[in-house]
C-alpha positions in Angstrom: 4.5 19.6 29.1 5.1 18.6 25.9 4.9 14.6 24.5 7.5 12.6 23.0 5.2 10.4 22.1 1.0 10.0 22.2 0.3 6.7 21.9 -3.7 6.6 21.8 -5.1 8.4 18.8 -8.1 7.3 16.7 -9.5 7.4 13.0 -12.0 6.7 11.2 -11.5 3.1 11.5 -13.0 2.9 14.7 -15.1 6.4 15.8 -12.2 9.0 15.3 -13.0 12.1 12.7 -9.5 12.2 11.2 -7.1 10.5 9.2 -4.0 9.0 9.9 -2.4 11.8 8.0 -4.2 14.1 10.0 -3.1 13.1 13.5 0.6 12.7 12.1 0.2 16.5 11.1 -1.0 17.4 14.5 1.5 16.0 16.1 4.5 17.2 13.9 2.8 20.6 14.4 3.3 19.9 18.3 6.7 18.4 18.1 6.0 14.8 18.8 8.5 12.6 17.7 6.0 8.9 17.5 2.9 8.7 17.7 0.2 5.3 17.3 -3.0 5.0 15.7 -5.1 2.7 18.1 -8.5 2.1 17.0 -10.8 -0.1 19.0 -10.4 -3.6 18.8 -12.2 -6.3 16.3 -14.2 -7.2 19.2 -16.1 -3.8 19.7 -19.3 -4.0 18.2 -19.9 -0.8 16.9 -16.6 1.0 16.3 -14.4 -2.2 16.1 -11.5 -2.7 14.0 -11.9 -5.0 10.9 -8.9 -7.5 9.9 -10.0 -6.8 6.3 -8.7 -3.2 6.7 -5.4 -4.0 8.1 -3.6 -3.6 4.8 -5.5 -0.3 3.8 -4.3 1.2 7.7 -1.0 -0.3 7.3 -0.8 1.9 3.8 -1.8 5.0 5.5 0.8 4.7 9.0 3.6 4.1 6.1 2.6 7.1 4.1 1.7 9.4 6.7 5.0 8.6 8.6 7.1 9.6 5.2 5.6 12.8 4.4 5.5 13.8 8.3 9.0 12.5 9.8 6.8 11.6 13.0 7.3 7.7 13.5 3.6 6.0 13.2 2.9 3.2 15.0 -0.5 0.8 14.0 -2.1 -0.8 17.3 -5.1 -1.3 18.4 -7.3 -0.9 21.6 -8.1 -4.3 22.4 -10.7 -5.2 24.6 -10.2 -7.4 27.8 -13.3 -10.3 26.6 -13.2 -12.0 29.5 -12.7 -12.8 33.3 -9.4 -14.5 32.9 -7.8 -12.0 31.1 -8.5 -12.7 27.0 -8.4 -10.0 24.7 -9.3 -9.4 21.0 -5.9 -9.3 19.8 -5.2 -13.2 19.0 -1.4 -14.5 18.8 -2.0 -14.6 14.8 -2.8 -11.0 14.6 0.4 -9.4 16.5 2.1 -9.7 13.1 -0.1 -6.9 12.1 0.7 -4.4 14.9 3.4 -2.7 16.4 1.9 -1.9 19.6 -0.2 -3.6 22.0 -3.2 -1.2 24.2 -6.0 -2.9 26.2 -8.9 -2.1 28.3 -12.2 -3.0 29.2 -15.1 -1.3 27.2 -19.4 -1.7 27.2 -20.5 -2.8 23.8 -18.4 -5.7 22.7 -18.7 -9.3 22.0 -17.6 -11.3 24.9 -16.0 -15.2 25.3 -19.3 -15.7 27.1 -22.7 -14.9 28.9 -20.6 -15.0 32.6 -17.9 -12.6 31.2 -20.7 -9.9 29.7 -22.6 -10.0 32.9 -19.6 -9.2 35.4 -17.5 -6.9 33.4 -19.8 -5.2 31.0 -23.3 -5.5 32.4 -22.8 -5.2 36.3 -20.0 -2.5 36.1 -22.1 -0.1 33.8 -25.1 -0.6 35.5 -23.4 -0.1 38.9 -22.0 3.2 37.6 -25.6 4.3 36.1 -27.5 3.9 38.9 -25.0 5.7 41.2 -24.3 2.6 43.1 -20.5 1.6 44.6 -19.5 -1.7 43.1 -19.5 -4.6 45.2 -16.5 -6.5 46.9 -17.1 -9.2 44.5 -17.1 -7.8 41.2 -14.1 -5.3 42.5 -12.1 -8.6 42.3 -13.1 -10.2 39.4 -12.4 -7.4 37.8 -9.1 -6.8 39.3 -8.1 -10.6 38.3 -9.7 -10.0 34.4 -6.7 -7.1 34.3 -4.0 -9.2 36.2 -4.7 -12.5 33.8 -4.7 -9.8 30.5 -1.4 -8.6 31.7 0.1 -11.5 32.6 -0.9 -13.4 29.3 -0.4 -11.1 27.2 2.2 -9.1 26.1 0.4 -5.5 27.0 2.3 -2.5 26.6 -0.5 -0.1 28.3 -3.2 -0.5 29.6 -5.7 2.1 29.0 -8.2 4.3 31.1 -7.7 2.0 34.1 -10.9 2.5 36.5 -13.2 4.7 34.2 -16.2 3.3 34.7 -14.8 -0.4 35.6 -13.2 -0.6 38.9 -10.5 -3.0 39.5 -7.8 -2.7 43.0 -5.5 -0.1 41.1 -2.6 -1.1 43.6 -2.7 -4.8 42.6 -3.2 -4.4 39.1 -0.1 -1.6 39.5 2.0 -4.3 41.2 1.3 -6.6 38.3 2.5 -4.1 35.6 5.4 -3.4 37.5 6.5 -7.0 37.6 5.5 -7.5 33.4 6.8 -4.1 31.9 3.4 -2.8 31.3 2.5 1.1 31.5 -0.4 2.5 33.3 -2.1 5.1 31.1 -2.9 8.5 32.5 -5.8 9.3 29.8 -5.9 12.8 29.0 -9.7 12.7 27.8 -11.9 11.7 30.9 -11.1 12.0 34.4 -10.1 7.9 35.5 -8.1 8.3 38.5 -7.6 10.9 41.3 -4.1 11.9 43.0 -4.6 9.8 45.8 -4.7 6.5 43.1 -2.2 7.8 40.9 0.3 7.5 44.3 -0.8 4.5 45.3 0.2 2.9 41.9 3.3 4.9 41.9 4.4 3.1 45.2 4.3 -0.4 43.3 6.9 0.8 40.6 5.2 0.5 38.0 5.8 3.5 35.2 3.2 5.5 33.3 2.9 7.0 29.6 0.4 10.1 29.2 -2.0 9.3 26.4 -5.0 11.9 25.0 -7.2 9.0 23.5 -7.4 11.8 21.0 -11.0 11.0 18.6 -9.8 14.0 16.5 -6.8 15.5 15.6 -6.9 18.9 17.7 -6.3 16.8 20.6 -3.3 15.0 19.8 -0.8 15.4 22.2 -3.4 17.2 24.8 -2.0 17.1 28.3 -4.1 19.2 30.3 -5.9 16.7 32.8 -2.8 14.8 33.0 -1.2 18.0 34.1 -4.2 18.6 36.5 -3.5 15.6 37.8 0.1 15.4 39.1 0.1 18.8 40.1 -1.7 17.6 43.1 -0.4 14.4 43.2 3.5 13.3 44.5 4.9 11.1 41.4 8.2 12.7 40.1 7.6 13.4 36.5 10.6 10.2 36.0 8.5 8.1 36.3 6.5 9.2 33.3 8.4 7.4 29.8 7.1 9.8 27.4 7.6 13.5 28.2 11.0 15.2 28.6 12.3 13.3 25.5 12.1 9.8 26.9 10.6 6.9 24.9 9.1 4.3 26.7 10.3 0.6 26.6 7.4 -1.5 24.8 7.0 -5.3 25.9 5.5 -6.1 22.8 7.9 -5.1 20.1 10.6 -7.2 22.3 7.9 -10.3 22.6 7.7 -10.3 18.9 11.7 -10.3 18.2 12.2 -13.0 20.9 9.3 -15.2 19.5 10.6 -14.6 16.0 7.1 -12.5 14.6 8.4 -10.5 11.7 5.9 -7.3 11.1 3.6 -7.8 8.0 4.3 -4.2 6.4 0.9 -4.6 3.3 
């Protein structure tokens, strides 16, 4: 299985070990046509993003996409900040970015105390102490990813249900209806066969992503593969294998709402 496209890679602008040049060079070496650097989002505490670096990563997408041939698209891994579905990427910032990721992570700043509590605090707890979590913060979290999607002009969202559980079918269903792709991560284990049918059955379409942190792993497939080997989803309904390209919301928000891309 080899990837038109890997669209979750990060640098050192967040916690990956290689340049931008770097994971274009992998993935020319492994015959992917696009690939997108997505660093965590200005939210993330630690590894997060800075607006003053924009510039300086727009520089290195340009150059590494001219002396690889491999289109490079700058996003970002935003982070879902609260229950009713804000991220980190702000409305002013999409002229920066040509692709939109977004998922819930542990060490960020949220809009508030409630917000921290249910999708950071309780979820990582839950998970540490072995504990199913409850009913309650099933569905909160489940709305957080419906309000993200439906706000926002997502094009994936990312790791769905590592670590953080949500109703995979009804977020699924939600994707389906706004053009947003369900990432099958190719670096941790975040869904079984059983969920990965489930979601299938809503219509909703999937890209295969390695979250690569260095560049040996761009384009890695190998859980992915794992995966639908014992699952049912035709490979179809996968945009970015067998030469497809998937169909970004974003990039069409932006030309609709008249957002030109700030290129330095």
């Amino acid at each position: 299985m080899i990837l038109t496209g890997d669209y979750h890679t990060h640098t050192p602008y967040s916690h990956g070990k290689n340049t931008v040049l770097e994971n274009a060079e992998a993935a020319k070496a492994r015959s992917i046509k696009q690939i997108a650097i997505t660093d965590h989002g200005f939210n993330h505490i630690i590894f997060g993003l800075r607006r003053r670096k924009l510039s300086a990563l727009r520089a290195e997408c340009t150059a590494a996409e001219e002396a690889t041939g491999v289109k490079v698209l700058m996003g970002m891994e935003s982070n879902l900040t609260s229950l009713v579905g804000h991220t980190d990427m702000k409305e002013s910032d999409y002229k920066f970015f040509d692709i939109f990721l977004a998922g819930i992570h542990e060490v960020l700043l949220y809009k508030g105390l409630k917000d921290f509590y249910y999708l950071s605090f309780k979820n990582y707890a839950a998970h540490k102490f072995g504990k199913r979590p409850s009913d309650k913060l099933v569905q909160l979290t489940t709305r957080a990813y419906i309000e993200a999607v439906k706000n926002n002009p997502i094009d994936i969202l990312t790791h769905i249900n590592f670590l953080v559980f949500c109703n995979l079918t009804e977020v699924a269903k939600c994707c389906a209806d706004y053009g947003t792709y369900i990432e099958i991560n190719t670096k941790k284990y975040h869904i079984t066969p059983e969920e990965l049918n489930k979601m299938a059955e809503t219509g909703v379409r999937f890209v295969i992503d390695s979250d690569a942190h260095s560049a040996d792993r761009v384009g890695d497939t190998k859980i992915a593969e794992e995966l639908l080997s014992r699952a049912s989803v035709p490979l179809d309904r996968i945009d970015n294998i067998d030469g497809r390209l998937p169909n970004f919301r974003f990039a069409e928000y932006k030309k609709q709402h008249g957002i030109e891309t700030v290129l330095n």
